[in-house]
C-alpha positions, 0 to 999 in steps of 0.5 A, spaced: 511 474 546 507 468 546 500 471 544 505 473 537 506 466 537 500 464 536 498 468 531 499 468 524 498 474 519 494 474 512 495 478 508 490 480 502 493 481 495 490 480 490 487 487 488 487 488 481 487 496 482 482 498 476 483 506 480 491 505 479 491 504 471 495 504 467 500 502 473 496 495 474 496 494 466 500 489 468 501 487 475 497 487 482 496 493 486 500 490 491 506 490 487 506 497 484 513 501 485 513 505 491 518 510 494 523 508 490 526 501 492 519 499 494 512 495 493 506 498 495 505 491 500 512 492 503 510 496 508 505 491 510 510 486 511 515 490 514 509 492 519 508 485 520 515 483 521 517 490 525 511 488 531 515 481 531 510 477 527 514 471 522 508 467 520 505 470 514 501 467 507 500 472 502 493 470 498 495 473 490 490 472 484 491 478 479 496 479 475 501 476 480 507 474 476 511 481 478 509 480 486 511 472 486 517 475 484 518 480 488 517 475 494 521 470 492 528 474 491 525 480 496 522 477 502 526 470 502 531 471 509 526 467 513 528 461 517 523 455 516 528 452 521 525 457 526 517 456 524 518 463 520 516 464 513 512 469 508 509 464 503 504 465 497 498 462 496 492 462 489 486 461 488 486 453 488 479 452 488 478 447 493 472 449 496 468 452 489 471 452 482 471 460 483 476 466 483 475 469 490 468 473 491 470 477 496 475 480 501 472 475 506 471 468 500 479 470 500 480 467 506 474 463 507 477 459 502 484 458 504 481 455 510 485 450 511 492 453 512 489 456 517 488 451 520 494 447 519 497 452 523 492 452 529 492 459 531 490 462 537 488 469 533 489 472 526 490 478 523 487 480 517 491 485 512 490 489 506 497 489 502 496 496 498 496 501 504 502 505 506 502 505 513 507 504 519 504 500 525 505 496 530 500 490 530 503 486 536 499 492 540 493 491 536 494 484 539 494 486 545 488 491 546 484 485 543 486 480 547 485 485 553 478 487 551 476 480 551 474 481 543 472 477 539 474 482 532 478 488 533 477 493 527 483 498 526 480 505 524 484 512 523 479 519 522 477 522 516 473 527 513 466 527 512 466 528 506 471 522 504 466 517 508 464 514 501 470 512 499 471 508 506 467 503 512 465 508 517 464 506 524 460 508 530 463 506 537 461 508 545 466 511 549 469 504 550 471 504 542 466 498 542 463 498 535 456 500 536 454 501 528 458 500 521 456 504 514 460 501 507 462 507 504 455 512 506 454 517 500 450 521 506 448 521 513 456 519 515 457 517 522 461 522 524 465 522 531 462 525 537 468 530 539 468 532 532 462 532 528 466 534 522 471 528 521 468 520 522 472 514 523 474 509 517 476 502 517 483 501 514 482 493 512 485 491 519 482 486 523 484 481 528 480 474 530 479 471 536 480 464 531 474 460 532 470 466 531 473 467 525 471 460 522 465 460 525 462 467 520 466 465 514 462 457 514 455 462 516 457 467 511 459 462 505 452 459 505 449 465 506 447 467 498 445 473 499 452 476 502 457 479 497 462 475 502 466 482 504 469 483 511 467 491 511 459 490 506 458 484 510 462 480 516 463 486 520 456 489 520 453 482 520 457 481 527 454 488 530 450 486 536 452 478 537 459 478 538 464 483 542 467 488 537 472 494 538 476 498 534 483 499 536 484 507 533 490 507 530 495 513 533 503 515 531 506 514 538 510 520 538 505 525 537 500 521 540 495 523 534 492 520 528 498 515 524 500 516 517 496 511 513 494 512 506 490 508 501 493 509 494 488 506 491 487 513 485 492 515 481 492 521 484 493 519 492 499 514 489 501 520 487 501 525 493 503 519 497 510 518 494 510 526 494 510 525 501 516 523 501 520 528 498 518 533 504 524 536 508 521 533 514 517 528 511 510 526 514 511 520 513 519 518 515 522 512 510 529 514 515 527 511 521 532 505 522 528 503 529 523 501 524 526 499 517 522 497 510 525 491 507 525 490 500 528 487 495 534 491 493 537 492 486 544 489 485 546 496 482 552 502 484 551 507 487 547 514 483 552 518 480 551 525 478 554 528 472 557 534 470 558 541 474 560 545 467 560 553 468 557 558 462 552 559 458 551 552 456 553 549 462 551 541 463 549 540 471 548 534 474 543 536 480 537 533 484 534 537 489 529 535 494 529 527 491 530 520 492 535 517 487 536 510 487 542 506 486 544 505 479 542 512 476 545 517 473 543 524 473 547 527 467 547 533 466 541 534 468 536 537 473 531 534 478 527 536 483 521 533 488 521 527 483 522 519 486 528 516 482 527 508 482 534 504 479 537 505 474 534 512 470 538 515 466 538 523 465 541 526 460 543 533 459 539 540 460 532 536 460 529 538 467 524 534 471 520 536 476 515 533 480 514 526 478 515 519 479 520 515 474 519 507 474 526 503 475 529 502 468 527 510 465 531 514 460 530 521 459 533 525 453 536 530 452 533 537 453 525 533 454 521 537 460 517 533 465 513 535 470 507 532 475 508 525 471 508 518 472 513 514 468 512 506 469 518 501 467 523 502 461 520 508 457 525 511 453 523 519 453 525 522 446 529 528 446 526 535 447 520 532 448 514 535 454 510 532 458 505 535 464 506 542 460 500 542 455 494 537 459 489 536 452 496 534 448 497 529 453 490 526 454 490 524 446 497 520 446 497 518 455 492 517 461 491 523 465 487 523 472 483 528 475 488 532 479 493 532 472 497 527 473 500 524 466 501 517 467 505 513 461 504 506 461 510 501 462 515 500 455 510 504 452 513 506 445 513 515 445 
């Protein structure tokens, strides 16, 4: 407890998502809707605060209206008092008059409140990921390996090598080589030449190996100042450098972890959670996800008429939020945020409706992302003709029709 004490986590949050458009057309990747109730960096911080880490400070940059917000009201219930807080911090220039250059400037220039907390150790955390995992166990392996970086890493396909840092370790799990997103010749794992090990943007820093790569890194005007391009491969061979494979503990096989950095990975990951029994389990009370929690009723379903033209109000294999009403309506495998309205006879299937969503009467909706306040017409189709929804929506490589936020249909 008293190495979590010395500790203090940095969450990276200023991503603007390009992959994610039209969901980042007007917020952060961290602050997309997940699941529901939740942002995308929700799952960071309840990791965070689950493995009993209280001292965090999220860097913003990009469209952070939205997760200014959203931390503000969501992620207020910590005591200062007890030297606890989860605080915000933008680019302030104090070091150069420039927006971050990279994962690693991110950090280096926010140096100084690092340093006014004096930590023995810092974790490093991306807050577009969704994941479960218990950084005080990270903490413990890199201090009992005597290490001055700790990698987190989950396995991947070769073939998915270009999209992640791909790591090379000996028998010990310490790092023997690093690739930045190799389009060939991935290093593959020596007991399953088929999959490679893949960084998650997870690092813990003995402290002052921390300062001292950051300083060195910053003059250096070659480097693109990124932990996974430059920091990590430029320690290779002069500091202990480990990975801490990330595993499920009752499976003792690789943790779920997710990189919704595409349309389509965002998608398939928010399908994840419609499942019966679900890959990744949202209903694990040992390990909560906080969140801000819309002040709304309890979702209402409407109508249960027999008949030819009968009105019924269902939802199968779905999260409903509170405040919506599914009224006369029939939804299945979708993600419902708060206060949706579904009117009678429309159908939906397999999609995502954003908080605020109004669907009229008798429109069909399959395999679609529809963001904040859109008013769906009556007796409209969406996901059904793909070359009529590319002209008037986005539409990602895998089919998914994304509407943007408040979009006039």
């Amino acid at each position: 407890m008293n190495n979590i004490k010395k500790t203090l986590v940095v969450v990276m949050a200023g991503g603007k998502g390009e992959r994610l458009e039209p969901l980042t057309r007007d917020r952060t990747k961290p602050a997309v809707p997940f699941g529901g109730i939740y942002r995308i960096i929700d799952f960071t911080l309840s990791n965070a605060l689950n493995s009993n880490f209280r001292k965090i400070i999220v860097l913003v940059q990009y469209k952070c209206n939205s997760l200014n917000r959203h931390l503000r009201d969501g992620w207020n219930f910590l005591s200062p008092e007890l030297g606890e807080y989860v605080e915000t911090i933008p680019p302030q220039q104090r070091i150069r008059d420039t927006w971050y250059l990279g994962t690693a400037d991110s950090v280096y220039q926010n140096i100084y409140s690092i340093e006014k907390e004096n930590p023995a150790y810092v974790i490093i955390l991306a807050g577009d990921h969704v994941y479960k995992m218990n950084y005080a166990e990270m903490l413990a392996s890199h201090i009992e390996k005597n290490a001055d970086v700790t990698v987190g890493a989950v396995p991947v396909p070769s073939e998915l090598s270009p999209l992640y840092g791909i790591i090379g370790v000996d028998s010990s799990n310490r790092i023997t080589a690093f690739q930045e997103k190799p389009h060939s010749n991935p290093i593959t794992k020596h007991d399953n030449p088929k999959m490679c090990l893949a960084s998650m943007g997870i690092y813990i820093f003995t402290t002052s190996i921390l300062y001292e790569t950051l300083v060195a890194d910053a003059k250096n005007e070659k480097s693109t100042h990124d932990f996974g391009r430059d920091i990590v491969p430029g320690l290779l061979g002069k500091k202990q450098l480990y990975v801490y494979p990330f595993t499920d503990s009752k499976t003792n096989g690789p943790g779920y972890w997710r990189d919704v950095g595409t349309i389509d990975a965002y998608y398939m990951a928010n399908m994840d959670l419609v499942s019966v029994s679900p890959e990744f389990n949202l209903y694990e009370p040992e390990w909560p996800i906080y969140t801000y929690r819309t002040p709304a009723p309890p979702p209402k379903f409407v109508f249960a008429q027999e008949g030819p033209d009968a009105r019924r109000g269902t939802a199968l294999d779905s999260l409903v939020s509170q405040g919506s009403i599914i009224s006369g309506g029939r939804v299945e495998r979708c993600i419902i945020s708060p206060n949706v309205r579904v009117n009678s006879y429309s159908n939906i299937f397999g999609s995502i409706l954003f908080e605020g969503v109004d669907v009229g009467r008798r429109a069909k909706i399959k395999n679609a992302i529809i963001d904040k306040n859109v008013k769906i017409p009556a007796g409209m189709e969406i996901g059904y003709d793909l070359e009529k929804d590319r002209k008037r929506f986005a539409v990602s490589e895998g089919g998914i029709v994304v509407i943007a936020k408040e979009q006039h249909l």
